[in-house]
ZANUVO-901166 format. One line per field, with one value per residue: residue in three letters; x, y, z of N, C-alpha, C, CB in turn. Coordinates in nm, 4 decimals, m for minus. Glycine has a CB too. Layout:
! residues N
residu: ALA_...
n_xx: X_...
n_yy: Y_...
n_zz: Z_...
ca_xx: X_...
ca_yy: Y_...
ca_zz: Z_...
c_xx: X_...
c_yy: Y_...
c_zz: Z_...
cb_xx: X_...
cb_yy: Y_...
cb_zz: Z_...
//
This chain:
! residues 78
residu: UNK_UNK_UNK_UNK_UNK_UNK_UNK_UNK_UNK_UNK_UNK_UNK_UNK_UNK_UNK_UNK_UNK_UNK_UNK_UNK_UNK_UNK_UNK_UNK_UNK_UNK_UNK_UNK_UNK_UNK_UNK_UNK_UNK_UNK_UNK_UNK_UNK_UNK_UNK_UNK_UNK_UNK_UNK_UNK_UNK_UNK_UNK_UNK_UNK_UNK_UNK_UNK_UNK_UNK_UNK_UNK_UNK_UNK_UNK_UNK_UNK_UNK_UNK_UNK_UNK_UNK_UNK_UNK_UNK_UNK_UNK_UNK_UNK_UNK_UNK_UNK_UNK_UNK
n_xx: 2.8864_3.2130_3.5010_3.7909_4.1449_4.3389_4.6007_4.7533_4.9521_5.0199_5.1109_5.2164_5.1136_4.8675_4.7579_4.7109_4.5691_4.3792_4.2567_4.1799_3.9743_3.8271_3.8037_3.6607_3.3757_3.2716_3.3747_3.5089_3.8195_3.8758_3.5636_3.5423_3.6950_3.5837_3.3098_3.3727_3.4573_3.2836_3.1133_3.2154_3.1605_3.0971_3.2828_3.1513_2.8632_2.8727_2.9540_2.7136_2.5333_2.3051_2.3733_2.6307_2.7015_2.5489_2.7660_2.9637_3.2771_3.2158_3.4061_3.6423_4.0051_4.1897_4.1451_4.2142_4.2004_4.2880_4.1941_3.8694_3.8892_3.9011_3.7435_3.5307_3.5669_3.5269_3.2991_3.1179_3.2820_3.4796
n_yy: 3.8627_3.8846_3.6569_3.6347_3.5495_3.4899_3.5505_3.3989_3.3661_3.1303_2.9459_2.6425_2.3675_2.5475_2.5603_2.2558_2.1798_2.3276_2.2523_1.9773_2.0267_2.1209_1.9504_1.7507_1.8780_1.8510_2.0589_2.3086_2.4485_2.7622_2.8088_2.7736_3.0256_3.2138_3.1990_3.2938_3.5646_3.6702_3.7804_3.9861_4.3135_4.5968_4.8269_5.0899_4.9988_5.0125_5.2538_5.3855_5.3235_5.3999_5.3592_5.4052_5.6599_5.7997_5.8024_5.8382_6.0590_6.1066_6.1014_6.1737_6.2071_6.1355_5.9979_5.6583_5.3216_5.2617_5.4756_5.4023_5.1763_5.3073_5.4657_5.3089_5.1605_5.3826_5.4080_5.1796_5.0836_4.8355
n_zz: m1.3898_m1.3982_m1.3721_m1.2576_m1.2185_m0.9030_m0.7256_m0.4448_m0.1437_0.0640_0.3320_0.2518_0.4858_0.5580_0.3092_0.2311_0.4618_0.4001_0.1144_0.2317_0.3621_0.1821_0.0347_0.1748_0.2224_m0.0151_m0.2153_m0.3911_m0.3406_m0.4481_m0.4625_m0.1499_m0.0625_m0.2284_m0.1115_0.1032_0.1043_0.0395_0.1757_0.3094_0.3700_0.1202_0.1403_0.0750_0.1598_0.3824_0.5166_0.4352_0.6440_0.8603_1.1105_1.1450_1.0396_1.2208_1.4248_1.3633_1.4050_1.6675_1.8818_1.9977_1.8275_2.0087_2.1834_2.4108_2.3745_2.6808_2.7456_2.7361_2.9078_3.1529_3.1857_3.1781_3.4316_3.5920_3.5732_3.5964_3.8666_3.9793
ca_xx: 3.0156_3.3730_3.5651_3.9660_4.2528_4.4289_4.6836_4.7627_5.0627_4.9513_5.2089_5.1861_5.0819_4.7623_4.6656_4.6990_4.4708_4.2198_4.2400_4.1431_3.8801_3.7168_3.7284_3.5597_3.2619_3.2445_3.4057_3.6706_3.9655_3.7945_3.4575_3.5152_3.7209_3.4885_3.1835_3.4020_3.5179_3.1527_3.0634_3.2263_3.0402_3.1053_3.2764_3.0244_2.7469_2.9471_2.9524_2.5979_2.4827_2.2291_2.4336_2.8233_2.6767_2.4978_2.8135_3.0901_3.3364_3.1882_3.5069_3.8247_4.0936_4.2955_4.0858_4.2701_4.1672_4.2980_4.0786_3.7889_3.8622_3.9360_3.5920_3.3768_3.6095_3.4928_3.1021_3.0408_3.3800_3.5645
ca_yy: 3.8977_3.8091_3.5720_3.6625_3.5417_3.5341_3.4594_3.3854_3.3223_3.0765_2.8010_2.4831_2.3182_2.5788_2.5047_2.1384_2.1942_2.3757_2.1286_1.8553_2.0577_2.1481_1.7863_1.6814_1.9214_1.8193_2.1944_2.3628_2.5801_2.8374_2.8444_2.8227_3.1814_3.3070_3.2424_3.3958_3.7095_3.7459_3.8210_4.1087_4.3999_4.6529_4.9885_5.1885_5.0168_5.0604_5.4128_5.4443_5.2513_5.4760_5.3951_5.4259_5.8073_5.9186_5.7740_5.9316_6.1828_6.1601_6.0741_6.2715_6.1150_6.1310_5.9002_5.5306_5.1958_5.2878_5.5901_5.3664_5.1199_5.4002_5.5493_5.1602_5.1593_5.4878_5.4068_5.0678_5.0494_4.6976
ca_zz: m1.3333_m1.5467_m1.3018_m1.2720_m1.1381_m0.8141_m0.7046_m0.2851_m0.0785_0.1984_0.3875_0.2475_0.5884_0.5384_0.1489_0.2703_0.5612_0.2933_0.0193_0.2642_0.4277_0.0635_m0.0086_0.2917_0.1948_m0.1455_m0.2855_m0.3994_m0.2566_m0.4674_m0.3963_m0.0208_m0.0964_m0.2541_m0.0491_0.2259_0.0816_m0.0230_0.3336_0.3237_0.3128_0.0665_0.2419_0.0315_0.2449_0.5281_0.5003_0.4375_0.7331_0.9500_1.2401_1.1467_0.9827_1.3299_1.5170_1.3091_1.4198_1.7595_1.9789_1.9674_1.7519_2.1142_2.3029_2.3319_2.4069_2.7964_2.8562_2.7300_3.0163_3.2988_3.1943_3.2520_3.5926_3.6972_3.5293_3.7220_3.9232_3.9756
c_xx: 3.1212_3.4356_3.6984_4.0322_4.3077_4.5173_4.7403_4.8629_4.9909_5.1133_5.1305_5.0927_4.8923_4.7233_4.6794_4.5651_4.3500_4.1431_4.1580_3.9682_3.7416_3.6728_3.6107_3.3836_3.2124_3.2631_3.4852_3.7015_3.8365_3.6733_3.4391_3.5907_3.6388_3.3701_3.2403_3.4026_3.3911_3.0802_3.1175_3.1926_3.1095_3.1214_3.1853_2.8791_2.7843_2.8782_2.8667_2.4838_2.4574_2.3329_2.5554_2.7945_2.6796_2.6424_2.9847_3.1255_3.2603_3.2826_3.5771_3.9235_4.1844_4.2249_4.1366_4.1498_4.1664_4.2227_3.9336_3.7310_3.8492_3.8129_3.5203_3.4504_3.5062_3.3517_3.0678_3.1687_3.3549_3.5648
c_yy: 3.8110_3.7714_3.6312_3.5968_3.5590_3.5445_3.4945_3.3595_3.2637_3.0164_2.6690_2.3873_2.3783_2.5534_2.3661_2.1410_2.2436_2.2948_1.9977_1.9200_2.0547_1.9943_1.7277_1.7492_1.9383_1.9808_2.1777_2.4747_2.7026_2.9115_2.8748_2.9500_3.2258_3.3556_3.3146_3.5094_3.7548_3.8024_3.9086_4.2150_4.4663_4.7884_5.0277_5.1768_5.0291_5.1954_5.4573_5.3714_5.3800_5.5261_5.4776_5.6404_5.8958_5.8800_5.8695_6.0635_6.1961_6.1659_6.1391_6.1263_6.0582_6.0273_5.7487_5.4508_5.2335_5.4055_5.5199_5.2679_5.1774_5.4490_5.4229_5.1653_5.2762_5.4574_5.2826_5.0448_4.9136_4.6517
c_zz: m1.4001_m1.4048_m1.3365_m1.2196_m0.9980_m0.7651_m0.5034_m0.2178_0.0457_0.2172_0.3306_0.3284_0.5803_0.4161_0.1811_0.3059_0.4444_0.2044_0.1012_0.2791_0.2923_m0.0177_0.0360_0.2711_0.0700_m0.2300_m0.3268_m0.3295_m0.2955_m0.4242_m0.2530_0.0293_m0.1283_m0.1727_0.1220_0.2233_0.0110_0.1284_0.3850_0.3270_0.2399_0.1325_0.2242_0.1345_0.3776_0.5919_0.5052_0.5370_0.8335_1.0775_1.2437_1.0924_1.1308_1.4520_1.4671_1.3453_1.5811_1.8818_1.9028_1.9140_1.9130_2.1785_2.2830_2.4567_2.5920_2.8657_2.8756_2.8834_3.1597_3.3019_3.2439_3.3784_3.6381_3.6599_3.6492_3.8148_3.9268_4.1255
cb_xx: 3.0169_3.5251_3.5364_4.0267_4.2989_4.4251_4.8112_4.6950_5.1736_4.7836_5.2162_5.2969_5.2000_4.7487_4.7456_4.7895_4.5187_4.2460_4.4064_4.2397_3.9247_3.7970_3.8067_3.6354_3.2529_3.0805_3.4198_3.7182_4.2080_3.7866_3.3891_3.5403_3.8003_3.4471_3.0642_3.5010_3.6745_3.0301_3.0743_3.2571_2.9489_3.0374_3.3618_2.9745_2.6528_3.1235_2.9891_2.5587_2.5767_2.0995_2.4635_2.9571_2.5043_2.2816_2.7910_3.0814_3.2961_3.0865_3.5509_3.9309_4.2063_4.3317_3.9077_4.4965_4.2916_4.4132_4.0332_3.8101_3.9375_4.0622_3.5142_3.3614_3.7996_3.5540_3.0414_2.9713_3.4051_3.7340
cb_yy: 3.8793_3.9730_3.4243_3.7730_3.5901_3.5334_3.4789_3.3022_3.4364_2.9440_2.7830_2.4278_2.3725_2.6809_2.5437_2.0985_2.3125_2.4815_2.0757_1.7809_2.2042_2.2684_1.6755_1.7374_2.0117_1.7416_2.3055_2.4005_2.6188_2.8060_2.7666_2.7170_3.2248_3.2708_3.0813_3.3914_3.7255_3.6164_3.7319_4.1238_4.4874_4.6197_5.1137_5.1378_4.9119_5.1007_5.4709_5.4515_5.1243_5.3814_5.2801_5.2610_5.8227_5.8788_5.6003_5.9512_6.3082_6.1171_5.9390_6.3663_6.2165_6.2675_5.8981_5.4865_5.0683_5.2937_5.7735_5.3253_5.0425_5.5319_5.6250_4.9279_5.2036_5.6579_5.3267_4.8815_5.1137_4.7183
cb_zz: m1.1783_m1.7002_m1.3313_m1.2308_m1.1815_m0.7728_m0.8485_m0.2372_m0.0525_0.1897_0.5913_0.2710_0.7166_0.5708_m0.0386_0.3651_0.6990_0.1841_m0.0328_0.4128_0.5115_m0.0658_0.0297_0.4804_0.2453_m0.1518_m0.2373_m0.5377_m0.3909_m0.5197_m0.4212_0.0673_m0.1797_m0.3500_m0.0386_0.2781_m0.0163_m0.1292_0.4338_0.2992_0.4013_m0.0008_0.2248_m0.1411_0.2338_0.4986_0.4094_0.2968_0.7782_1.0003_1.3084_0.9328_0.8856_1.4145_1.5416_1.1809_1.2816_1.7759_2.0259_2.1898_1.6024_2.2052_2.3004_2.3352_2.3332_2.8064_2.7644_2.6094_3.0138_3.3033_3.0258_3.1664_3.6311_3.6845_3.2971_3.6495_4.0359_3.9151
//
């Protein structure tokens, strides 16, 4: 894999805070980006995850956050 460039807009106060932190664990800034944004999954396997396949498209686009809770009220009431 060819390494690139990034470039980041943080606050000062936070690339401080990072810099110290990557000191303290004998790293760099870098690496402790990287090994974060490696823990990402990859949509593609997202997408092809058994579950997210057999679960897709099964709720109406209309259904919000507030019907979800009115339905556990009325399932185990409060």
């Amino acid at each position: 894999m060819t390494d690139t460039k990034l470039t980041v807009r943080v606050s000062k106060e936070l690339l401080e805070n990072l810099k110290q932190f990557a000191r303290a664990k004998d790293t760099t800034v870098t690496k402790l980006i990287e090994a974060y944004l490696q823990r990402i999954p990859p949509e593609s396997r997202m997408q092809q995850a058994a579950i997210v396949r057999r679960l897709s498209g099964m709720l109406s686009t209309n259904v919000s956050v507030e019907d979800y809770k009115q339905h556990l009220e009325e399932k185990y009431g409060q």
